[in-house]
Biopython code that builds the backbone (N, CA, C, O; Angstrom):
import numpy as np
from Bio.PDB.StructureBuilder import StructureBuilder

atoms = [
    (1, "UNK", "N", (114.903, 150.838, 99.996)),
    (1, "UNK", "CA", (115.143, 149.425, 99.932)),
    (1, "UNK", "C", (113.962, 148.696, 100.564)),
    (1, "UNK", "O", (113.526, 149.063, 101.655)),
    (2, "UNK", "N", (113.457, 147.708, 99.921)),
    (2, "UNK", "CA", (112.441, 147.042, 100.379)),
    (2, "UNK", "C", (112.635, 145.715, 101.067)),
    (2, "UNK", "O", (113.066, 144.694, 100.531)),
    (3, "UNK", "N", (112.076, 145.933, 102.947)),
    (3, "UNK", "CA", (112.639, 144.610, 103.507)),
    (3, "UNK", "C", (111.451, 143.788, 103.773)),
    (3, "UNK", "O", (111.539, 143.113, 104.799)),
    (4, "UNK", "N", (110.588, 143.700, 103.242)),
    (4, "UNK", "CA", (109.770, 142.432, 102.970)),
    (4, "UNK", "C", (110.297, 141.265, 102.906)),
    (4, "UNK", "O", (111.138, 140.886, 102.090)),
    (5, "UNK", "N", (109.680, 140.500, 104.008)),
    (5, "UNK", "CA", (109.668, 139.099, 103.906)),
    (5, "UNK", "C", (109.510, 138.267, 102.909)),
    (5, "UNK", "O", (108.595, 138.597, 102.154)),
    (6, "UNK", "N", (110.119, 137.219, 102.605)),
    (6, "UNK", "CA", (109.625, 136.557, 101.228)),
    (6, "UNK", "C", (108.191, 135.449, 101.875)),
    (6, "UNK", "O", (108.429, 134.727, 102.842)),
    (7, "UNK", "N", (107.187, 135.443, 101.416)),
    (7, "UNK", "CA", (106.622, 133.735, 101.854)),
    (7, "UNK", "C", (107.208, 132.681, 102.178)),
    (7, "UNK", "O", (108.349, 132.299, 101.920)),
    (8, "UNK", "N", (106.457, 132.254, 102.710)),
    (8, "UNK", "CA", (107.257, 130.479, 103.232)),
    (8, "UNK", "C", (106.612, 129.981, 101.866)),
    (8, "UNK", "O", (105.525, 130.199, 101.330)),
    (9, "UNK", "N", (108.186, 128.911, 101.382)),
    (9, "UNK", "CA", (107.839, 128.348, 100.435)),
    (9, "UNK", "C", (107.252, 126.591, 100.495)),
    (9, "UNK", "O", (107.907, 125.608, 100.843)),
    (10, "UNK", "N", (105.652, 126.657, 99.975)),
    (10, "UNK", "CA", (105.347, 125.138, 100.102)),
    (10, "UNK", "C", (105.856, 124.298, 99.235)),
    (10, "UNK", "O", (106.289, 124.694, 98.153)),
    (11, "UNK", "N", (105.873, 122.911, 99.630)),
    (11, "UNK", "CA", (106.487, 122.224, 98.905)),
    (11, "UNK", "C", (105.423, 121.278, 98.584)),
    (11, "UNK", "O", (105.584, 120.525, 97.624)),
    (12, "UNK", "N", (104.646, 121.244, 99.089)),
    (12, "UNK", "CA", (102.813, 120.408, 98.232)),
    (12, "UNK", "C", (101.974, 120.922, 98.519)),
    (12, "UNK", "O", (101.774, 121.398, 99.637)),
    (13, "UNK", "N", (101.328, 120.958, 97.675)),
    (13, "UNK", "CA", (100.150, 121.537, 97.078)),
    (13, "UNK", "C", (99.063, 121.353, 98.291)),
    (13, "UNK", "O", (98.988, 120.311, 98.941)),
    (14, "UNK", "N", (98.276, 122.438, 98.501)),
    (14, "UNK", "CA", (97.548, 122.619, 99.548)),
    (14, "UNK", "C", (96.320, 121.883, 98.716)),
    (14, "UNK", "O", (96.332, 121.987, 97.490)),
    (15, "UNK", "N", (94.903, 120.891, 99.582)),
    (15, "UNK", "CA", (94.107, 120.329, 99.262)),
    (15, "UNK", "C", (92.565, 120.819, 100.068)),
    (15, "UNK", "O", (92.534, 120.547, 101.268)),
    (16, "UNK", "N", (91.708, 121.293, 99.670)),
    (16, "UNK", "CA", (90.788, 121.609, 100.088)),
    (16, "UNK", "C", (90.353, 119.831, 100.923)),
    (16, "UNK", "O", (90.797, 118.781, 100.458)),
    (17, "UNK", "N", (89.472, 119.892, 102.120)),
    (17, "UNK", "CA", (89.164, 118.448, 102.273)),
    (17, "UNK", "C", (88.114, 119.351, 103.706)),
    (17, "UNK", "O", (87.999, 120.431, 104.285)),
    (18, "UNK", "N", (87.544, 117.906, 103.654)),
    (18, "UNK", "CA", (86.644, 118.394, 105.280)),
    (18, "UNK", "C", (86.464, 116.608, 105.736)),
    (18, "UNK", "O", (85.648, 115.762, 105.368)),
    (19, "UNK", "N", (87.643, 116.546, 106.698)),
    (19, "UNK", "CA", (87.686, 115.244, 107.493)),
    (19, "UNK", "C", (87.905, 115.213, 109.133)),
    (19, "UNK", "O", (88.899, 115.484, 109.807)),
    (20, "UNK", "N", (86.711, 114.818, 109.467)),
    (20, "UNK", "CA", (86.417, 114.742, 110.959)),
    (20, "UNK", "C", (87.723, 113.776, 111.782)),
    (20, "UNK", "O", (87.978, 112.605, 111.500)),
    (21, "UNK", "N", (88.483, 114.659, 112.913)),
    (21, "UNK", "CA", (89.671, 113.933, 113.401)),
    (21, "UNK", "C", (89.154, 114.359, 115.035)),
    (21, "UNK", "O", (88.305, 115.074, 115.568)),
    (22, "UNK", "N", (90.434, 113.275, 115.491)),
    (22, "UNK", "CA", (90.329, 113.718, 116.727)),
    (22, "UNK", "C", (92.156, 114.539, 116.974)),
    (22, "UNK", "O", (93.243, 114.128, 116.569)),
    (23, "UNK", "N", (91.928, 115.365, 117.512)),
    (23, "UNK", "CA", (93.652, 116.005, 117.912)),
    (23, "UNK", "C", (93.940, 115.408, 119.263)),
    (23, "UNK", "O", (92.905, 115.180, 119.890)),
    (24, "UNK", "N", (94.761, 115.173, 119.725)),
    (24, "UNK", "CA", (95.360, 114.945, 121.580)),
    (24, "UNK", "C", (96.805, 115.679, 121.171)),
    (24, "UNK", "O", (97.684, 115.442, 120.342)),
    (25, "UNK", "N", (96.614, 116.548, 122.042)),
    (25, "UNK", "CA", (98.083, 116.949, 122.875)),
    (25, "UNK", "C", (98.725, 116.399, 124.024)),
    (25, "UNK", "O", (98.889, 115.188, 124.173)),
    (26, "UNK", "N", (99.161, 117.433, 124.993)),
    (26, "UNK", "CA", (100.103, 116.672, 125.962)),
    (26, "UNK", "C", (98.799, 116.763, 127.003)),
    (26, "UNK", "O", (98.719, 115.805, 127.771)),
    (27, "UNK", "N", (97.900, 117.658, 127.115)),
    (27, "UNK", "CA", (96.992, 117.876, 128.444)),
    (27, "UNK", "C", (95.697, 117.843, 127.954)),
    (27, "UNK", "O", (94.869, 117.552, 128.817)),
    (28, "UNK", "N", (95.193, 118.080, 126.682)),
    (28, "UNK", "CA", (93.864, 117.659, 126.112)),
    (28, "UNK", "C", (93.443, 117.076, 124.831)),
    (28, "UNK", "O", (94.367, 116.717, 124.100)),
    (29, "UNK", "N", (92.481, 116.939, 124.489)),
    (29, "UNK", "CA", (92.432, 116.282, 123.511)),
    (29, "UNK", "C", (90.652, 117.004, 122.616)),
    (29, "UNK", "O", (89.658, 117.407, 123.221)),
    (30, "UNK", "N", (90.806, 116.942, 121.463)),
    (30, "UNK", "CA", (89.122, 117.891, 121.066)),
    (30, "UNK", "C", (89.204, 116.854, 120.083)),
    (30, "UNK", "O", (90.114, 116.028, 120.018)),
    (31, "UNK", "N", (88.095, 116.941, 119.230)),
    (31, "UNK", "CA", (87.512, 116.623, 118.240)),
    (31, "UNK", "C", (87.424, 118.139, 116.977)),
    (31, "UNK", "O", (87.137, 119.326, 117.130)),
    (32, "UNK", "N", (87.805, 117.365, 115.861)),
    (32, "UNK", "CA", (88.436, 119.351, 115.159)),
    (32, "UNK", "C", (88.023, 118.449, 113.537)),
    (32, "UNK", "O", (87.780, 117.249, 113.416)),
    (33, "UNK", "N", (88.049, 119.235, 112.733)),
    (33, "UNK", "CA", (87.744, 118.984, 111.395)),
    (33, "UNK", "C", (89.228, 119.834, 110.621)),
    (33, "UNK", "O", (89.556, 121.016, 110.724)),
    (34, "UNK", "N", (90.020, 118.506, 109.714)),
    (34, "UNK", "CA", (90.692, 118.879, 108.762)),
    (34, "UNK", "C", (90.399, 119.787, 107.559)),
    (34, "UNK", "O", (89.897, 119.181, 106.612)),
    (35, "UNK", "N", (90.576, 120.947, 107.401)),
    (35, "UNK", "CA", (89.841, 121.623, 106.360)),
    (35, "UNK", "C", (90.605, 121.831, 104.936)),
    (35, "UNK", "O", (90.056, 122.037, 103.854)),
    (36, "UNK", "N", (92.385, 121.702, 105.262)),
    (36, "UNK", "CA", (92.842, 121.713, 103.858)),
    (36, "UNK", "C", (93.720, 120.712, 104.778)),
    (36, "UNK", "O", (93.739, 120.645, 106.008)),
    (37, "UNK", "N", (94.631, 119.752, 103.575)),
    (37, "UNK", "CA", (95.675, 119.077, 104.064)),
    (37, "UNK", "C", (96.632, 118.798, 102.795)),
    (37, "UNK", "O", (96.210, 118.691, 101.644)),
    (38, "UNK", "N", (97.967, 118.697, 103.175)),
    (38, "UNK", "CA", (98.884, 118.508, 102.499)),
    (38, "UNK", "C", (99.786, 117.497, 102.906)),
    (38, "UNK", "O", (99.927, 117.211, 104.095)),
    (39, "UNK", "N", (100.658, 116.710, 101.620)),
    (39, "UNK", "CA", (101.710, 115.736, 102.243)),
    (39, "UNK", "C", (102.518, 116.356, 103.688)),
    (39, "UNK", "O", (102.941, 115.628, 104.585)),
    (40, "UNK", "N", (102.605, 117.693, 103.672)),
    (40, "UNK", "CA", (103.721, 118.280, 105.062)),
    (40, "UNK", "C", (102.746, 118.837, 105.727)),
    (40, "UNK", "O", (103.162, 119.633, 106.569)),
    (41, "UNK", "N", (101.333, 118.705, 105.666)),
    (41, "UNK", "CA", (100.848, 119.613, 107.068)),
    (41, "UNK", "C", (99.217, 120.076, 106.214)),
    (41, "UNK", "O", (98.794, 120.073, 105.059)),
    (42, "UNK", "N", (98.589, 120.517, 107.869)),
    (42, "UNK", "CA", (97.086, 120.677, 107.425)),
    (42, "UNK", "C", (96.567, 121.622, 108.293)),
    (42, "UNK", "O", (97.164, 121.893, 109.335)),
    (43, "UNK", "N", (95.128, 122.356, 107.872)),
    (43, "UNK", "CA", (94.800, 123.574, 108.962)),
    (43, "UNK", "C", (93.955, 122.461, 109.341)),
    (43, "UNK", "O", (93.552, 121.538, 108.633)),
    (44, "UNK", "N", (93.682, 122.766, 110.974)),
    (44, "UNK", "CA", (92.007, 122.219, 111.265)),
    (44, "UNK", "C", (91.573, 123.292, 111.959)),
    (44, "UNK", "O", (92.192, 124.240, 112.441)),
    (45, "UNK", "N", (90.528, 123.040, 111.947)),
    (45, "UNK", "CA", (89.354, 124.083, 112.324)),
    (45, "UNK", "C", (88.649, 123.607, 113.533)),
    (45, "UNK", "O", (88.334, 122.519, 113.050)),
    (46, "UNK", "N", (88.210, 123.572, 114.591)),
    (46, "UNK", "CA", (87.367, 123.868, 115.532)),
    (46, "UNK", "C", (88.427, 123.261, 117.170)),
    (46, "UNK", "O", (88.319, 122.433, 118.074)),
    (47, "UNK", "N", (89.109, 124.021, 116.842)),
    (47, "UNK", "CA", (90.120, 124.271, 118.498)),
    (47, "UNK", "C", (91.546, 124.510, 117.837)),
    (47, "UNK", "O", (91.876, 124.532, 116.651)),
    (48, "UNK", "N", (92.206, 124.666, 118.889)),
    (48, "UNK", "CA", (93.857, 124.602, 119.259)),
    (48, "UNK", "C", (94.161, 124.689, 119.924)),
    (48, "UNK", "O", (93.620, 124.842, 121.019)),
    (49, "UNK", "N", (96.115, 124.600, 119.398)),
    (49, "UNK", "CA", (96.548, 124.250, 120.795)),
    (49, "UNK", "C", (98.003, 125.610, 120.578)),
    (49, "UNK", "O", (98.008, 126.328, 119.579)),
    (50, "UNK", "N", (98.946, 125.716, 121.524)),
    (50, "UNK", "CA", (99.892, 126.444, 121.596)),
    (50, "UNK", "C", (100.977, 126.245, 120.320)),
    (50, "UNK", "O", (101.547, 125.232, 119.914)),
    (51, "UNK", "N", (101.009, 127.357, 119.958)),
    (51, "UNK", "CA", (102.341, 127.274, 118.866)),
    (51, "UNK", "C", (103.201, 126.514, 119.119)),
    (51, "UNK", "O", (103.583, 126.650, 120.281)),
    (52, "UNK", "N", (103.870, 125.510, 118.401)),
    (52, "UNK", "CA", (105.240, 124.970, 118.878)),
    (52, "UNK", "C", (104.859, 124.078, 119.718)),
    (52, "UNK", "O", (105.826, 123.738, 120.399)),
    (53, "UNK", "N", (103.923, 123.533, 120.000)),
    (53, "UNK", "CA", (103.688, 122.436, 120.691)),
    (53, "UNK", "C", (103.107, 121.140, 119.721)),
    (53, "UNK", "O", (102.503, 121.206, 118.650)),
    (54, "UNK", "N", (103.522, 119.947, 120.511)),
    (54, "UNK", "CA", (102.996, 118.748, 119.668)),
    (54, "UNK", "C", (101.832, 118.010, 120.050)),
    (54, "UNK", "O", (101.108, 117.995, 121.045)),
    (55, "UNK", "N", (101.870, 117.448, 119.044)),
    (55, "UNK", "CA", (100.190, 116.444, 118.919)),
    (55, "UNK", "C", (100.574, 115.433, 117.907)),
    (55, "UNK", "O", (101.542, 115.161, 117.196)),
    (56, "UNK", "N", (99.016, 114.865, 118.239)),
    (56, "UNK", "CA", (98.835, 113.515, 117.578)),
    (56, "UNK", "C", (97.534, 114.193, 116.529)),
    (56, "UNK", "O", (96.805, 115.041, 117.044)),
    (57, "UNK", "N", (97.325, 113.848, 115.287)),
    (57, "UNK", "CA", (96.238, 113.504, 114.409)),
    (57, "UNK", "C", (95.259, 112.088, 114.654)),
    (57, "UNK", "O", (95.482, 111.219, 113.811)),
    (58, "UNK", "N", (94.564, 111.855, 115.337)),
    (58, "UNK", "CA", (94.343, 110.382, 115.185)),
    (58, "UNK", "C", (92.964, 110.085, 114.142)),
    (58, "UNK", "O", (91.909, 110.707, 114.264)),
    (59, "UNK", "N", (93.144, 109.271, 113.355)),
    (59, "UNK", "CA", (92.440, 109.125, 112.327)),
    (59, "UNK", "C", (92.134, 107.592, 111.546)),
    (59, "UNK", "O", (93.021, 106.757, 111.366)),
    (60, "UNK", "N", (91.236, 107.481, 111.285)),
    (60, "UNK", "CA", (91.085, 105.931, 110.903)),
    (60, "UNK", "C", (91.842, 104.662, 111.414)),
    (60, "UNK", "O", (92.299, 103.693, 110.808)),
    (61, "UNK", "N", (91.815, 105.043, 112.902)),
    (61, "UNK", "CA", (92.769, 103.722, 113.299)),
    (61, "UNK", "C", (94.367, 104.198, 113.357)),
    (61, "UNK", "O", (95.247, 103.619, 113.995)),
    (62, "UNK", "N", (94.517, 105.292, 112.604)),
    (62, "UNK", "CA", (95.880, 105.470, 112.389)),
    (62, "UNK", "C", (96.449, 106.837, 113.240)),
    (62, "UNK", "O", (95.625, 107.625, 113.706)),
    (63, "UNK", "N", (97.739, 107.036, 113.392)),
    (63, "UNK", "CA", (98.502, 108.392, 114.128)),
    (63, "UNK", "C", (99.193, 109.302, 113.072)),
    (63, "UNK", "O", (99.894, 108.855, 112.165)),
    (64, "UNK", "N", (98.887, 110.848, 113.309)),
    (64, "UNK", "CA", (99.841, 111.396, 112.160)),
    (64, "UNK", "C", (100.637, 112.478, 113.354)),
    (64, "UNK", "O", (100.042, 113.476, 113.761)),
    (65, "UNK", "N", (101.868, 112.164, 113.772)),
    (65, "UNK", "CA", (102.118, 113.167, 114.695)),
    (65, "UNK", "C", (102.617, 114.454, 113.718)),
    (65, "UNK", "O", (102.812, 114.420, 112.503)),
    (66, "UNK", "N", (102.736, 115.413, 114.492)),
    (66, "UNK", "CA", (102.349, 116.927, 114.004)),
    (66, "UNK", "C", (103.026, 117.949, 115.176)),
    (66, "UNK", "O", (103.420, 117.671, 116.309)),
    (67, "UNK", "N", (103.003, 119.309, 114.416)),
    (67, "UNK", "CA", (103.716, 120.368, 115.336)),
    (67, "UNK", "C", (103.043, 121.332, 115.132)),
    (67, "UNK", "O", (102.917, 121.670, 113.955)),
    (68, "UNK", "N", (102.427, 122.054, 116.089)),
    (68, "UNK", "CA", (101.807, 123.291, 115.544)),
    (68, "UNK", "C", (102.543, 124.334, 115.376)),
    (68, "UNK", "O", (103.444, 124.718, 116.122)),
    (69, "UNK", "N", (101.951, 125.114, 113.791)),
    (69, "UNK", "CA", (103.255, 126.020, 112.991)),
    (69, "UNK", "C", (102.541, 127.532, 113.686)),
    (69, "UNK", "O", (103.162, 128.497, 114.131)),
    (70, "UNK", "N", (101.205, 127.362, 113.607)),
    (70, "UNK", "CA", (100.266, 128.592, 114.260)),
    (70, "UNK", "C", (99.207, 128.261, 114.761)),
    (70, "UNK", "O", (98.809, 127.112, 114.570)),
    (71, "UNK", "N", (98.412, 129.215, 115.586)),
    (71, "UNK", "CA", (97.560, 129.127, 116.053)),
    (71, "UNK", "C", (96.269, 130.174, 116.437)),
    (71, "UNK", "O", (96.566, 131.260, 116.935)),
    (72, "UNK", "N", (95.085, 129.902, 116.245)),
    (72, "UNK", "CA", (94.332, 131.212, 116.548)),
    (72, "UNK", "C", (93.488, 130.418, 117.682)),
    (72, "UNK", "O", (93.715, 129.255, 118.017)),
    (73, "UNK", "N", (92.381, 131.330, 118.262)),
    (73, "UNK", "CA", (91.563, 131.063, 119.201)),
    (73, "UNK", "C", (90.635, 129.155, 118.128)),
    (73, "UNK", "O", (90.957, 127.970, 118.217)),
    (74, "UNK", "N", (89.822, 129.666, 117.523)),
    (74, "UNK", "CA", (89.270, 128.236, 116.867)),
    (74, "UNK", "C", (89.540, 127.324, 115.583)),
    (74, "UNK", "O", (88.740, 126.567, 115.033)),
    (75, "UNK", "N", (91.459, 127.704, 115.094)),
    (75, "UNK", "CA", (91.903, 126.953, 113.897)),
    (75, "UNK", "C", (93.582, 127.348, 114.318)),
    (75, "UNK", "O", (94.047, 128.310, 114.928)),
    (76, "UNK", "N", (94.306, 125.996, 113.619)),
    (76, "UNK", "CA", (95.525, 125.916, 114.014)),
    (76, "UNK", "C", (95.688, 124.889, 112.526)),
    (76, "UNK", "O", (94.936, 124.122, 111.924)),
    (77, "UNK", "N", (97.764, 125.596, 112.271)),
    (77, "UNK", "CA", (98.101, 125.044, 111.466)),
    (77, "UNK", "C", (99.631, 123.960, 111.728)),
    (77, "UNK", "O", (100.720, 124.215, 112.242)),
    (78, "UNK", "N", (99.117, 122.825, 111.161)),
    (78, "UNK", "CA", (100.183, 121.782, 111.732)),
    (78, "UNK", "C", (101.000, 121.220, 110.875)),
    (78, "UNK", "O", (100.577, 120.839, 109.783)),
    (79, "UNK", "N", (102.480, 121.062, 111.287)),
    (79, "UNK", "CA", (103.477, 120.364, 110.094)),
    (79, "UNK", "C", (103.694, 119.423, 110.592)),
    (79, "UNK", "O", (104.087, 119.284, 111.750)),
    (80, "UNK", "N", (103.459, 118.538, 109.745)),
    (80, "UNK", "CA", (104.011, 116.937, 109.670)),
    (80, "UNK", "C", (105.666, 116.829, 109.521)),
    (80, "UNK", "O", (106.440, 117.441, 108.786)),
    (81, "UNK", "N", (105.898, 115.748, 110.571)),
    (81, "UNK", "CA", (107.453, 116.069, 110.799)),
    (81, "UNK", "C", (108.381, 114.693, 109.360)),
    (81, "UNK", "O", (109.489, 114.528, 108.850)),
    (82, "UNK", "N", (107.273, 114.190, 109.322)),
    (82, "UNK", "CA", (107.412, 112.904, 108.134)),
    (82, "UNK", "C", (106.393, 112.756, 107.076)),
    (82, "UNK", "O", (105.392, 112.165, 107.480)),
    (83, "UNK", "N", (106.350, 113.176, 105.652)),
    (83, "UNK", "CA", (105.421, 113.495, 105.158)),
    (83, "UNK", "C", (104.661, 112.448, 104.862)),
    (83, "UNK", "O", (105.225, 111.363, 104.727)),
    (84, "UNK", "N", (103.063, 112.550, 104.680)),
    (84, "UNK", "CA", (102.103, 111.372, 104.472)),
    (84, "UNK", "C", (102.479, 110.864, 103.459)),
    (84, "UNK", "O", (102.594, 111.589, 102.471)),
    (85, "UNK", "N", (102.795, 109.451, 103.364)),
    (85, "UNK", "CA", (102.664, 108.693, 102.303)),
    (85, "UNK", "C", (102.278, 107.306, 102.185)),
    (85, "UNK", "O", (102.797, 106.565, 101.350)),
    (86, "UNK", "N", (101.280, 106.886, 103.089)),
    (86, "UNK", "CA", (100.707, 105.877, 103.230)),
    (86, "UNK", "C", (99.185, 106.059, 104.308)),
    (86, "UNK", "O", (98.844, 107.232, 104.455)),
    (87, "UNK", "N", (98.559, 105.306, 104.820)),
    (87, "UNK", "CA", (97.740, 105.419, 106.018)),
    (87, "UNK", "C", (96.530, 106.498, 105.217)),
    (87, "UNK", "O", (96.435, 107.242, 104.240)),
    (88, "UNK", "N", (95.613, 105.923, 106.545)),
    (88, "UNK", "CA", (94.199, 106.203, 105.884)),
    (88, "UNK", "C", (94.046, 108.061, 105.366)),
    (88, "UNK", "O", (93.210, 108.595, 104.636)),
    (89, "UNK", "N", (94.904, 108.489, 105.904)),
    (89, "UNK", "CA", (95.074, 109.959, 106.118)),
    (89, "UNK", "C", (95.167, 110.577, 104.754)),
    (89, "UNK", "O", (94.459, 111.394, 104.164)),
    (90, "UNK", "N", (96.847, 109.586, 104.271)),
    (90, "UNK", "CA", (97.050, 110.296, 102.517)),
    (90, "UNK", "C", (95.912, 109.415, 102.217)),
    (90, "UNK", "O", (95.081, 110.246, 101.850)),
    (91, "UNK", "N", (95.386, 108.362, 102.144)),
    (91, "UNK", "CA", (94.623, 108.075, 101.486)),
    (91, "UNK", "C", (92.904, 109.320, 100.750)),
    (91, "UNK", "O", (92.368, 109.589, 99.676)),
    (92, "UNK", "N", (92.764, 109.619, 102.088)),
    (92, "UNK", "CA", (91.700, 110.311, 101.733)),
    (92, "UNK", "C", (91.980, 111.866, 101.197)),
    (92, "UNK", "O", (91.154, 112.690, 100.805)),
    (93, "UNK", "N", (93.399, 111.984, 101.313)),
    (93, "UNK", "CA", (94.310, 113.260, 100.286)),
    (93, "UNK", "C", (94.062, 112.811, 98.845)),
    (93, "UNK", "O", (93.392, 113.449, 98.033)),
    (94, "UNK", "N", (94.525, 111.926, 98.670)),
    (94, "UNK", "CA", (94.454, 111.034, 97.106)),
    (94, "UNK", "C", (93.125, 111.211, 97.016)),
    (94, "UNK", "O", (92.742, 112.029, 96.179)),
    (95, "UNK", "N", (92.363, 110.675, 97.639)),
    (95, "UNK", "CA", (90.865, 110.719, 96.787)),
    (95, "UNK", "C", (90.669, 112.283, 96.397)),
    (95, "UNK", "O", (90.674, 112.725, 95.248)),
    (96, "UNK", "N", (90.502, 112.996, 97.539)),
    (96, "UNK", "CA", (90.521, 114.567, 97.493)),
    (96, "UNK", "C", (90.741, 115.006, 96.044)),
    (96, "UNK", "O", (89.955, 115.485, 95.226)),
    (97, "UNK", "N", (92.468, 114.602, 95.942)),
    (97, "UNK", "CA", (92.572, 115.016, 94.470)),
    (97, "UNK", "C", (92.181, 114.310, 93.442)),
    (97, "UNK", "O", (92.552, 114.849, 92.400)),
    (98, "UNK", "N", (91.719, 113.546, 93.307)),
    (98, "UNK", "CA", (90.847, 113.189, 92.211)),
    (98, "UNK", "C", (91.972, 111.447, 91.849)),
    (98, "UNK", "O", (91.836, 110.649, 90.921)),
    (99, "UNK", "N", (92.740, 111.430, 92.734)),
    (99, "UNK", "CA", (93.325, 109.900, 92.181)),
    (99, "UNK", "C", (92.847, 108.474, 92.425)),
    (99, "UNK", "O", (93.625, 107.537, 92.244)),
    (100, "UNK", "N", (91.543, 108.269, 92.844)),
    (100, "UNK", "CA", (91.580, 107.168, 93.026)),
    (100, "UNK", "C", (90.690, 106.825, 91.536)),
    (100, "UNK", "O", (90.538, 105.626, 91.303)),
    (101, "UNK", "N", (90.216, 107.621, 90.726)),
    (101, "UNK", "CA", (89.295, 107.455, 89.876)),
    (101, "UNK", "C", (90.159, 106.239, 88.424)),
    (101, "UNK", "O", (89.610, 105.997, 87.349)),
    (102, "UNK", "N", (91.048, 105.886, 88.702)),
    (102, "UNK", "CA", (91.749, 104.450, 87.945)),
    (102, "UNK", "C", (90.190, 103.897, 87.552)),
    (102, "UNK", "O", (89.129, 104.031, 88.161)),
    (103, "UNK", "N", (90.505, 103.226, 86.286)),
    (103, "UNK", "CA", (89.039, 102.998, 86.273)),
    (103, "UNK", "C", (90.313, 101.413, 85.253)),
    (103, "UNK", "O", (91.422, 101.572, 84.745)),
    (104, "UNK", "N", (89.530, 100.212, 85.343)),
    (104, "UNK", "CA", (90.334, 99.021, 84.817)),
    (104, "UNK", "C", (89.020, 99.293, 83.407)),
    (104, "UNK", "O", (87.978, 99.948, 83.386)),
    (105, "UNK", "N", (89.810, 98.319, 82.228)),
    (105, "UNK", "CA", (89.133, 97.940, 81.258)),
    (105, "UNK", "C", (88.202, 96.982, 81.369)),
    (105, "UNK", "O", (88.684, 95.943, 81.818)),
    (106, "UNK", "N", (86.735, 96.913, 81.068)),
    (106, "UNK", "CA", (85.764, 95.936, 81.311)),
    (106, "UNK", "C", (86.314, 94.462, 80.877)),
    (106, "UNK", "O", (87.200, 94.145, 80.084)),
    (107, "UNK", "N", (85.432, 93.671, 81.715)),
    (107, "UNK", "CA", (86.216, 92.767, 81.400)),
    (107, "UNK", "C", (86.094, 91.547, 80.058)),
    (107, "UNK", "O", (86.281, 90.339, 79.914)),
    (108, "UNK", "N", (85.711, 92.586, 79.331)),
    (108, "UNK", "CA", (85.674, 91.585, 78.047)),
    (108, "UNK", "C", (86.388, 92.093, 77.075)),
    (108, "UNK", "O", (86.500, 91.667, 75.926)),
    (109, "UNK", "N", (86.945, 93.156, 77.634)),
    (109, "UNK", "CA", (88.428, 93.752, 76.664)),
    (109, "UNK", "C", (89.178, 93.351, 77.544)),
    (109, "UNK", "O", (89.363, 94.460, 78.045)),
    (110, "UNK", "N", (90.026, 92.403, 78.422)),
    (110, "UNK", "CA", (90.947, 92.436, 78.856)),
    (110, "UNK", "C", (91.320, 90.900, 78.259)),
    (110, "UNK", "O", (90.755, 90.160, 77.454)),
    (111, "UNK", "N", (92.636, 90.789, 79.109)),
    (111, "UNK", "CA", (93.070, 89.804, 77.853)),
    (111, "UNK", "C", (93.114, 88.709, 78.701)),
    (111, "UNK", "O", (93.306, 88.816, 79.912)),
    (112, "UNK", "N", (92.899, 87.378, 77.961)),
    (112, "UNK", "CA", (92.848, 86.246, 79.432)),
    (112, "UNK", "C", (93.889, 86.153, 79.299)),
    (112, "UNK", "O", (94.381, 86.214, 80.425)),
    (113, "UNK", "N", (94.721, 86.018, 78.500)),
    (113, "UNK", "CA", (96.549, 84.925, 78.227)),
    (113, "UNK", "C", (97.083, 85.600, 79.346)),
    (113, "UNK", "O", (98.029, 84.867, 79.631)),
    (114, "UNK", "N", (97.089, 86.517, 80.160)),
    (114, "UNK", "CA", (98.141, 86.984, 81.179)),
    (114, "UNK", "C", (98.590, 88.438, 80.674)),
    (114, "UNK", "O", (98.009, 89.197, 79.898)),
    (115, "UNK", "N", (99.932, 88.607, 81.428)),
    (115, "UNK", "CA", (100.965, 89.789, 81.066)),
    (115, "UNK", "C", (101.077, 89.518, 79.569)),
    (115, "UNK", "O", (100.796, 88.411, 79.111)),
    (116, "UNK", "N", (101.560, 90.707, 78.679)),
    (116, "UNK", "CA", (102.013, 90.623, 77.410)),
    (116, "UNK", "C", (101.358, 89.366, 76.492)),
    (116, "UNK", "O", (102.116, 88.740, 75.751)),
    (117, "UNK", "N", (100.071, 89.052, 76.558)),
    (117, "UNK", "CA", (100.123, 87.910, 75.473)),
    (117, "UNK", "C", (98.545, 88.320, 75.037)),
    (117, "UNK", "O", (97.635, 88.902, 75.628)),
    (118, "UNK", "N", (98.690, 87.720, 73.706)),
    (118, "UNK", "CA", (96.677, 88.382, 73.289)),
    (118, "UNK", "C", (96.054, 86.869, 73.095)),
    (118, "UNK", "O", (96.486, 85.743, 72.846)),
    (119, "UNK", "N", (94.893, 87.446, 73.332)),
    (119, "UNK", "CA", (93.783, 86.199, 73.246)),
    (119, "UNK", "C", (93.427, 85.853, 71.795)),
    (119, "UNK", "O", (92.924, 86.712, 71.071)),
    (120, "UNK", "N", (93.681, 84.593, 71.352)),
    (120, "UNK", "CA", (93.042, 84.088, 70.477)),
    (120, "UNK", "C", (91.692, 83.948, 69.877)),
    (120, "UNK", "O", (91.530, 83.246, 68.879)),
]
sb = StructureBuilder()
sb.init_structure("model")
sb.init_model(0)
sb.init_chain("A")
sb.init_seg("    ")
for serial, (resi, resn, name, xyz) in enumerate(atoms, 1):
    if name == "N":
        sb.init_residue(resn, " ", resi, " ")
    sb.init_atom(name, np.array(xyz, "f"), 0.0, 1.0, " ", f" {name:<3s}", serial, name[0])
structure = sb.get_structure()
């Protein structure tokens, strides 16, 4: 009988990214680089902190608090206890994946009359 563990199952899609943050815990604080990130959580790379302990992400003005899921000597992985969906943070997730590339119609194909109406 085979007692293998199953994987932990993700629920979004992991994002390659390289975004300079600062981390603070309860007793220090480093400067660390985001290397993948997801709506529930992200590795960073250059420190950590204790398993199971909390932190702050601080980033563009903004806070992403976080829990660390693991940890090695110079990279640690953190779950977001509320998933990103706003703030400069998902923002630069979105670009990552390729969504900000909306591109509008020039503006001499667009229509002056407004919503629903064509130009004469």
């Amino acid at each position: 009988m085979d007692t293998q563990l199953a994987p932990i199952q993700r629920f979004h899609a992991r994002t390659a990214v390289t975004i300079d943050v600062t981390i603070v815990g309860v007793l220090e604080g480093f400067d660390a680089t985001i290397a993948d990130l997801s709506e529930g959580g992200a590795m960073v790379v250059g420190g950590s902190l204790p398993a199971r302990s909390r932190c702050e992400i601080h980033y563009g003005g903004d806070i992403v608090y976080s829990t660390v899921m693991w940890a090695e000597p110079d990279r640690m992985g953190l779950r977001f206890p509320f998933h990103l969906s706003e703030g400069p943070l998902y923002h630069r997730l979105m670009m990552a994946r390729g969504h900000h590339q909306r591109r509008l119609a020039p503006a001499a194909m667009r229509s002056p009359g407004g919503f629903g109406r064509r130009g004469l």
